[in-house]
C-alpha positions, 0 to 999 in steps of 0.5 A: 713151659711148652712141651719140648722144654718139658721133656728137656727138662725130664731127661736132663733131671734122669741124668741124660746129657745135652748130645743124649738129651738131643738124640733120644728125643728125635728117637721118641718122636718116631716111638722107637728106643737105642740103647745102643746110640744113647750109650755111644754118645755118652762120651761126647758129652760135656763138651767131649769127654768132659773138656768142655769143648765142642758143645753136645747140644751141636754134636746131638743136632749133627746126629739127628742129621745123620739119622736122617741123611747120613751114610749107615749101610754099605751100600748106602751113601749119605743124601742129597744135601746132608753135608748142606744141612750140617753147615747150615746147623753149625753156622745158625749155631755158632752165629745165634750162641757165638761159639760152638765151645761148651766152655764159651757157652756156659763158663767154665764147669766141672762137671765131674765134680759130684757138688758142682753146680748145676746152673748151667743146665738153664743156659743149656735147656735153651741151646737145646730147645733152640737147637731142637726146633732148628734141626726140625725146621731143617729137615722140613725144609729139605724134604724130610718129615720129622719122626719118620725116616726111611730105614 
C-alpha cells in the first residue's frame, strides 16, 4: 500500500469522509490545519447530505482546485484556467468511474445507518487515491506546485 492509500486509509478509519478525506490531505501537504473548511464540507458528504448523489471524492478534487485557483478575496478574481481545470477533472472523472453519482459509483448505501455496511470504502479509497494523483498532475500541468499556494 503506497502512502497516499495509507493516509486514506487513516482519515476514512477517524471517520473523515471522501470530500473531507480529499481537502484535508491537499492542507496537510502544505502543513497547514482548517478546521473550519473541514467542518463546512462535511454536509457534502455521501453523496450531499447523504442522498447519494454527486459523488464527495469529485466534490473534494473541485475544492483542491479552488484552493489553488479560485476566487477567495474581493478583490480577487479566479485564475487563469481554473474553469479549464475543473472540466478537465470532471470529465477524466466521469469517463474513468462512469458516473459522477455516488449512488452509481458504490450501490446504493445507507450511510446513516450505525450497522450498515462499510464495504463500500474499498470502491471509495481507489476513486480517492485516483482522483487525488489526478488533481496533482493537473495542477502541475497548469503551473501550480502541489503543497504551495499563493495566499
Amino acid at each position: 500500500m503506497d502512502e497516499t492509500a495509507y493516509r486514506i486509509l487513516q482519515l476514512s478509519m477517524a471517520g473523515y469522509c471522501c470530500t473531507q478525506i480529499m481537502l484535508k490531505m491537499a492542507l496537510e501537504e502544505e502543513e497547514k490545519e482548517n478546521p473550519d473548511l473541514i467542518r463546512a464540507v462535511n454536509g457534502l458528504c455521501n453523496g450531499i447530505g447523504n442522498d447519494q448523489k454527486t459523488c464527495g471524492v469529485l466534490i473534494g478534487g473541485i475544492g483542491i482546485l479552488g484552493l489553488y485557483a479560485g476566487k477567495g478575496t474581493l478583490r480577487e478574481y479566479s485564475k487563469d484556467g481554473y474553469s479549464s481545470m475543473i472540466r478537465e477533472f470532471m470529465e477524466w472523472f466521469e469517463d474513468g468511474f462512469g458516473s459522477t453519482d455516488c449512488v452509481d459509483l458504490i450501490g446504493v448505501t445507507k450511510f446513516t445507518d450505525a450497522n450498515s455496511d462499510q464495504s463500500y470504502m474499498v470502491k471509495c479509497g481507489d476513486l480517492l487515491t485516483q482522483s487525488y494523483l489526478k488533481i496533482q498532475e493537473i495542477l502541475t500541468e497548469n503551473g501550480y506546485e502541489f503543497g504551495t499556494r499563493d495566499e
